[in-house]
C-alpha positions in Angstrom: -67.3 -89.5 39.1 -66.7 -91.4 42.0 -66.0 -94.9 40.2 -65.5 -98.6 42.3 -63.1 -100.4 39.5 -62.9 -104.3 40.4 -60.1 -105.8 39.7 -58.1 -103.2 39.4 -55.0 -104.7 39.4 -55.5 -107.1 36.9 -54.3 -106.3 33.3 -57.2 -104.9 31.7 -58.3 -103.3 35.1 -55.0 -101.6 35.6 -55.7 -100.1 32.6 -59.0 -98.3 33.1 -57.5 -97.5 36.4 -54.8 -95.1 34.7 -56.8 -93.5 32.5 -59.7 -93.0 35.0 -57.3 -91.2 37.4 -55.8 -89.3 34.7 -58.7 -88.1 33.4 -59.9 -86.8 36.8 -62.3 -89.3 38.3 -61.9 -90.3 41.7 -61.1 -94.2 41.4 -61.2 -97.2 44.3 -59.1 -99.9 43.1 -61.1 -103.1 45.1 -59.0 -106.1 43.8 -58.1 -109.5 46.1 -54.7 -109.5 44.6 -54.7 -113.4 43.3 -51.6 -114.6 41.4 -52.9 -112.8 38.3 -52.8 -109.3 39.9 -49.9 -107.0 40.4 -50.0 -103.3 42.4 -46.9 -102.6 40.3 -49.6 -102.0 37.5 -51.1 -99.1 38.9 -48.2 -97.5 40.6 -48.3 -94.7 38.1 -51.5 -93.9 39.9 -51.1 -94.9 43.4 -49.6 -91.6 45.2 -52.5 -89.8 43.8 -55.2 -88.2 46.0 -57.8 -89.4 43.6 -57.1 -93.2 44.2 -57.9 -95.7 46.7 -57.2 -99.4 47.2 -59.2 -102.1 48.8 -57.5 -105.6 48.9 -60.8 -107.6 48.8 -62.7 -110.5 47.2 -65.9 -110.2 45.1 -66.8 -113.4 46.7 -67.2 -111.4 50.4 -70.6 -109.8 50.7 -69.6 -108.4 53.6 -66.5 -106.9 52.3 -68.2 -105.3 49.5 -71.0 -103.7 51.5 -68.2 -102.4 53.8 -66.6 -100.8 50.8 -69.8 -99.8 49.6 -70.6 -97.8 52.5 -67.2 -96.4 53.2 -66.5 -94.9 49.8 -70.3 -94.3 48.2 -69.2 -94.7 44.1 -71.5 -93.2 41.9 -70.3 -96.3 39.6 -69.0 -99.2 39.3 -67.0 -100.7 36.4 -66.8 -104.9 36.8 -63.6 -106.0 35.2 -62.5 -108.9 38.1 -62.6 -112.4 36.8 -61.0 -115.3 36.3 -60.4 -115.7 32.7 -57.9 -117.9 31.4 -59.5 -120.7 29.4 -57.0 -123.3 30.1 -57.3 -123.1 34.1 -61.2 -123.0 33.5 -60.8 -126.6 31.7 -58.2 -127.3 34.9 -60.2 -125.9 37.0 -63.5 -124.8 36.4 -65.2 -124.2 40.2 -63.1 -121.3 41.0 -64.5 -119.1 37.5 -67.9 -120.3 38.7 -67.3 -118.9 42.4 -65.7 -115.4 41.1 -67.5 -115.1 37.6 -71.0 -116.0 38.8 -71.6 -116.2 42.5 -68.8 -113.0 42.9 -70.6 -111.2 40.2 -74.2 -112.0 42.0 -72.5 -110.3 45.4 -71.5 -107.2 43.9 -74.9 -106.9 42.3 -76.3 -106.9 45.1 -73.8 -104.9 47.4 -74.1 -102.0 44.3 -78.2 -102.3 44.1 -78.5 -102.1 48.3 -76.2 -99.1 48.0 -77.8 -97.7 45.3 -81.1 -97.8 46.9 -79.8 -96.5 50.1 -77.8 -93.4 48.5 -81.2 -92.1 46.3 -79.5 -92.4 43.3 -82.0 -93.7 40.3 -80.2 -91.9 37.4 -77.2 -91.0 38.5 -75.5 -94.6 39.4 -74.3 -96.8 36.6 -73.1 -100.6 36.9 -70.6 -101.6 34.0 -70.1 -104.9 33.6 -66.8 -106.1 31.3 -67.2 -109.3 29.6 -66.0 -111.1 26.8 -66.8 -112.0 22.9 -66.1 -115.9 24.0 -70.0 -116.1 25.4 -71.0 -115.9 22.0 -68.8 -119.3 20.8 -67.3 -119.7 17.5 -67.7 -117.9 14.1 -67.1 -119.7 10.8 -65.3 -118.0 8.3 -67.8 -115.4 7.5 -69.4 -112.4 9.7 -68.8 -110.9 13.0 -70.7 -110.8 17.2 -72.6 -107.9 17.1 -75.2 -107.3 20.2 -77.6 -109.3 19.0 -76.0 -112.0 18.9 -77.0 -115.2 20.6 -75.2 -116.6 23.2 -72.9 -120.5 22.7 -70.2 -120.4 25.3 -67.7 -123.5 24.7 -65.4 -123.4 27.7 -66.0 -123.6 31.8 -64.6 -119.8 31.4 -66.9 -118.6 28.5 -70.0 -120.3 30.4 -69.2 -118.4 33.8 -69.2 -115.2 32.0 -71.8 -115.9 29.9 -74.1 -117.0 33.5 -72.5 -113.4 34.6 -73.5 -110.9 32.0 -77.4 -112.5 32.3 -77.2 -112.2 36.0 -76.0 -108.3 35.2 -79.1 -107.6 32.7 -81.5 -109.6 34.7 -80.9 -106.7 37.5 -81.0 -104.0 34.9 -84.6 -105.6 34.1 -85.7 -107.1 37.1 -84.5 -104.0 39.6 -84.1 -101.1 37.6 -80.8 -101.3 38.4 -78.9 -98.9 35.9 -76.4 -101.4 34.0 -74.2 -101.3 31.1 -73.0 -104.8 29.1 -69.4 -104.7 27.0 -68.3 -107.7 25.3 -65.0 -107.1 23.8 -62.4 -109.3 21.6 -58.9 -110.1 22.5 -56.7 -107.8 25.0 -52.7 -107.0 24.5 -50.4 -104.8 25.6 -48.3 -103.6 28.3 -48.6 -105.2 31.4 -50.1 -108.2 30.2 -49.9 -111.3 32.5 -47.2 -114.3 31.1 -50.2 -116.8 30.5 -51.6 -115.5 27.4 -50.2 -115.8 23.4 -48.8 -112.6 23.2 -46.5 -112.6 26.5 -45.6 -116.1 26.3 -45.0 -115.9 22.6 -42.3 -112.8 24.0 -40.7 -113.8 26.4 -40.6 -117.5 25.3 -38.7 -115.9 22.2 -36.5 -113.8 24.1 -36.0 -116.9 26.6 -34.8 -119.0 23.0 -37.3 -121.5 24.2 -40.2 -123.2 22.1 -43.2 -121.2 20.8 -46.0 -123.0 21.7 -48.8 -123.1 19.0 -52.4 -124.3 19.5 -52.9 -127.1 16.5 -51.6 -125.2 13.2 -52.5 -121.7 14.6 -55.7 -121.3 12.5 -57.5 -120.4 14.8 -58.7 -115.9 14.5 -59.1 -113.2 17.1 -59.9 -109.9 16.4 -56.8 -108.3 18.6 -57.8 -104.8 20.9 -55.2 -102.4 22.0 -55.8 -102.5 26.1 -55.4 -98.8 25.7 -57.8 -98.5 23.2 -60.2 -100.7 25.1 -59.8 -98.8 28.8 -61.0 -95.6 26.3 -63.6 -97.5 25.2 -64.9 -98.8 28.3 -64.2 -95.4 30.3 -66.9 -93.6 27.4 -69.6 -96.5 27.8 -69.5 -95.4 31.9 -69.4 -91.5 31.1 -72.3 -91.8 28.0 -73.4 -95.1 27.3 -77.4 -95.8 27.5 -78.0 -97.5 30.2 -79.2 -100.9 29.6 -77.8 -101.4 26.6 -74.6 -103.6 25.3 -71.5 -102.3 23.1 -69.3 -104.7 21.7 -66.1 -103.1 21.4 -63.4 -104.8 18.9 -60.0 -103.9 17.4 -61.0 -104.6 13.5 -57.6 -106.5 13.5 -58.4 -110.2 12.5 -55.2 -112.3 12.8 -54.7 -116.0 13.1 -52.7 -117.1 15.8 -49.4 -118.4 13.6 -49.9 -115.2 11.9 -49.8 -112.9 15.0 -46.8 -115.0 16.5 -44.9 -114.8 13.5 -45.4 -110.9 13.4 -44.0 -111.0 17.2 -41.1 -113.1 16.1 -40.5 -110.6 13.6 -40.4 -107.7 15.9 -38.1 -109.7 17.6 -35.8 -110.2 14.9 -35.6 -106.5 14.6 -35.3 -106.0 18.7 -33.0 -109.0 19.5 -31.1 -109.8 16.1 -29.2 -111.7 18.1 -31.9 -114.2 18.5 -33.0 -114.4 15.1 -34.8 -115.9 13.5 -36.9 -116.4 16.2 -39.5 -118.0 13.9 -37.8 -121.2 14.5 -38.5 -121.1 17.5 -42.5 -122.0 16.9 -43.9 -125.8 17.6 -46.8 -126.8 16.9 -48.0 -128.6 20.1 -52.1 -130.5 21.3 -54.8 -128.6 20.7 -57.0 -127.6 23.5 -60.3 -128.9 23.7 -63.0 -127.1 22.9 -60.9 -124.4 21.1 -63.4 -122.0 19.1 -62.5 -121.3 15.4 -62.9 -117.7 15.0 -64.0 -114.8 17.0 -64.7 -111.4 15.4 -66.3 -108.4 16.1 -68.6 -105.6 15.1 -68.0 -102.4 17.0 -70.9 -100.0 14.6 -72.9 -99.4 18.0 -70.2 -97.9 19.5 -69.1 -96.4 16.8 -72.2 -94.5 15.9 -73.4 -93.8 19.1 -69.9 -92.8 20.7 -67.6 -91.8 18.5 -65.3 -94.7 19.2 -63.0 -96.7 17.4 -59.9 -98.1 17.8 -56.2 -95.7 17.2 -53.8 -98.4 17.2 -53.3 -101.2 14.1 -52.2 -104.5 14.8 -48.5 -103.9 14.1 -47.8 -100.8 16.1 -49.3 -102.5 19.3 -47.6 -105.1 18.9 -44.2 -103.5 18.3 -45.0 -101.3 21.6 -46.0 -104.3 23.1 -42.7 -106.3 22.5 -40.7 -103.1 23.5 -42.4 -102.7 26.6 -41.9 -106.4 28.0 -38.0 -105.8 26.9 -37.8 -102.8 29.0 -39.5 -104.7 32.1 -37.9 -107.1 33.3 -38.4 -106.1 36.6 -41.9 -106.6 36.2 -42.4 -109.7 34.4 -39.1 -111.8 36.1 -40.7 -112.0 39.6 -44.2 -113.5 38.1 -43.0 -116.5 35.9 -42.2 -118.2 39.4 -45.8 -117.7 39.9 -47.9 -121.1 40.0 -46.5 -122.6 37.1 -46.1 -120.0 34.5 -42.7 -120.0 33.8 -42.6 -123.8 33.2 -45.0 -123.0 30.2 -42.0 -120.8 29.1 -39.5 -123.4 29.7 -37.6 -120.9 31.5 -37.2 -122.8 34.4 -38.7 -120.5 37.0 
């Protein structure tokens, strides 16, 4: 297929990149490059004849009817967002302008192209968003599709807005579209914001570990390769106008996942150990959902797919990885602010 990734240099995006070239499809990379995203993430890719890049911004109608017209994708897969909760409570009118009003461009950039290229079956419109739309689980059960939507955050309530703008053209239009909700992203390439890079580097830094309230809170944790697979199999065989929540069946609380990294540490850096006294409790965030969780038995049954990698061989890769890469990860804690989260000074 010819496929239009967004946000293709982004950490999740970079991922279905990879594996869409490998695998053979023809891939434009249309990403605006904001302090999030990183070319270096596809640069396995980016001397082949099968990929393409377009430095542009969802928000740009113009820019995505150009692109649009100049490459004619027979799909497109939506991964670019803002998503980090704590800049949404910061600053929430920049996850409106790219999750909402971005996402309402490229719908209709895709459904003017589609209409103009003839192509009522054979274009498909993935859109990528998140288990956070559907709020906060108590201890028991797990999101499935049907479940209702209770966004918390400014970031959870711009992709919540998002995914019914998506279905509404699947309805509305006829516009062949896809929904995936999926539960938290790690691994390689993983932008120093999140828990699982800050917790990393803050360790191999011998900084502070910050910790959310006691670390009670639960995510079910996905593999980002395991999740690019997913989402790469919803495009190639997924029914169109339906949703697949895709999960990782690894429930950990927070203080538990950090202390697993900390002990990979241990192992990786004994000369840092233990680097579990390194974790301090610090404010809780407001708004900060419980527990989310999810049940991936559509997928499952319908595709084939679950997820290859447990909890504590990702993690281990993950932790080697951001050893090995300095050179990626050094340049990006001077990045607005993200290495003074780390204490490192950057």
């Amino acid at each position: 297929m010819r496929l239009l990734v967004t946000g293709g240099a982004g950490f999740i995006g970079s991922a279905v990149v990879r594996r869409a070239v490998r695998a053979g499809h023809r891939v434009v990379n249309l990403d605006a490059l904001t302090y999030a995203a990183n070319p270096e993430n596809v640069a396995e890719v980016a001397d082949s004849p099968l990929y393409a890049f377009e430095q542009a911004d969802i928000r740009d109608r113009d820019a995505l009817e150009r692109v649009f017209r100049e490459h004619r994708p027979e799909g497109v897969m939506h991964l670019a967002a803002e998503s980090h909760v704590d800049r949404s409570i910061d600053g929430p009118r920049a996850f409106v302008e790219t999750n909402v009003v971005g996402t309402f461009n490229l719908l209709e950039a895709a459904r003017a192209h589609w209409l103009r290229e003839g192509q009522p079956g054979g274009f498909r419109f993935l859109h990528v968003s998140t288990d956070e739309v559907f709020g906060s689980l108590g201890p028991e059960g797990r999101f499935d599709e049907g479940t209702r939507y209770d966004p918390r955050s400014p970031y959870s309530a711009s992709k919540a807005g998002s995914d019914h703008l998506v279905r509404a053209w699947g309805e509305t239009f006829g516009l062949p579209v896809l929904v995936t909700n999926c539960s938290n992203n790690y691994g390689p390439f993983h932008f120093p914001e999140k828990l699982v890079p800050v917790t990393i580097l803050a360790a191999l830094h011998g900084r502070e570990i910050p910790v959310y309230g006691r670390g009670e809170n639960v995510r079910d944790w996905l593999f980002v390769e395991d999740h690019a697979a997913a989402l790469l199999l919803v495009m190639e065989r997924g029914v169109a106008g339906r949703t697949y929540c895709i999960g990782g069946e690894a429930e950990a609380r927070n203080i538990d996942l950090v202390r697993l990294i900390c002990r990979v540490m241990d192992e990786e850096r004994p000369e840092g150990a233990p680097h579990g006294r390194l974790i301090a409790f610090v404010a809780d965030r407001p708004g900060h959902d419980l527990r989310y969780a999810i049940d991936p038995s559509r997928i499952r049954a319908e595709l084939g797919w679950r997820p290859t990698v447990t909890l504590e061989e990702g993690m281990r890769r993950t932790v080697r990885w951001f050893l090995d890469n300095e050179r990626w990860w050094r340049p990006l804690l001077a990045r607005d602010g993200v290495g003074r989260r780390l204490g490192t000074g950057q």
